[in-house]
C-alpha positions in Angstrom: -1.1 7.0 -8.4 -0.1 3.5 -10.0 2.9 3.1 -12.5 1.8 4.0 -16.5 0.1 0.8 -17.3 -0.9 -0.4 -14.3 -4.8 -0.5 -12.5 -6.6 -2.3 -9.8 -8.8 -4.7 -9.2 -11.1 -6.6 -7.0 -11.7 -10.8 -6.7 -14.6 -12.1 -5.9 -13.6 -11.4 -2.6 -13.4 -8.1 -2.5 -9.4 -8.0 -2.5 -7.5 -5.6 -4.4 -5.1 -7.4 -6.7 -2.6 -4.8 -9.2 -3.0 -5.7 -13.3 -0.1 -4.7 -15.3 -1.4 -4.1 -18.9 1.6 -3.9 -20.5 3.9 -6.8 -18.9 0.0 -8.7 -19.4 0.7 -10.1 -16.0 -1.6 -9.8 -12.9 0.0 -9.5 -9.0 -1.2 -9.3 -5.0 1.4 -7.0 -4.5 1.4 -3.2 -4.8 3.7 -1.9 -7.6 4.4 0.6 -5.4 6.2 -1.1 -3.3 10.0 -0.6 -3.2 11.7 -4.0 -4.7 11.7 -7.0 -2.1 8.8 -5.3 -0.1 5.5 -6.9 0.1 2.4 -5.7 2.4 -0.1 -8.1 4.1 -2.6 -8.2 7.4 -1.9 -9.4 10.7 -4.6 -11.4 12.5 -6.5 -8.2 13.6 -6.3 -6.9 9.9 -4.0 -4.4 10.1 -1.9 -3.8 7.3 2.2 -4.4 7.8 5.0 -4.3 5.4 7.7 -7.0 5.2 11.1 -6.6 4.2 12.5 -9.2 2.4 16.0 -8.2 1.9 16.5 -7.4 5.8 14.0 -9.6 6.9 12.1 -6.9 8.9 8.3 -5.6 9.6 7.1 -2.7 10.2 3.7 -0.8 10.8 5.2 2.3 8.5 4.1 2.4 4.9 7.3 2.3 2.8 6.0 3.4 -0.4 6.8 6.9 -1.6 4.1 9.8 -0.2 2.6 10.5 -3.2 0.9 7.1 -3.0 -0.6 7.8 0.2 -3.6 9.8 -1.5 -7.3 9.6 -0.9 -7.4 7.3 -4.3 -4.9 4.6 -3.0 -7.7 1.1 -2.2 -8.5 0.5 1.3 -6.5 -2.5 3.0 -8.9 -3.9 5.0 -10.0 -6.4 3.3 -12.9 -4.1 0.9 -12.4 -2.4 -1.8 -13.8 1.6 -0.9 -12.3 3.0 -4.2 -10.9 2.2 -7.5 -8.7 3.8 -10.3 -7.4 2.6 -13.5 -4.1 4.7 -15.5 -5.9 3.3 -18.9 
């Protein structure tokens, strides 16, 4: 599940970005995330996490268990579900 105030969203595109209802701010990043993590796709569009306080990658999802349900958005580049928390 997202944060209180928090929902998803897809672009034109089809690309999940987060909306944060009550900071009224809008971001390609999973709030989810722990701090200084960020989440992209390599070439072959699989999903990787970056580290930017070590500087490290890694194919293992850093965010905590919970967010790893059936309602989480696909990262492939579609959107296969959506939630809001409004």
């Amino acid at each position: 599940m997202l944060p209180t105030g928090w929902s998803t969203r897809a672009d034109e595109d089809g690309r999940i970005y987060y909306m944060d209802h009550i900071g009224r701010t809008t971001t390609w990043n999973d709030p989810r995330l722990p701090s200084g993590w960020t989440m992209d796709l390599n070439p072959t569009g699989r999903v990787y996490f970056f580290d930017h306080n070590t500087e490290t990658t890694t194919w293992d999802d850093p965010r905590p268990p919970k967010s790893s349900d059936v309602n989480v958005p696909s990262y492939d580049g579609r959107t296969t579900t959506q939630h809001d928390n409004e």
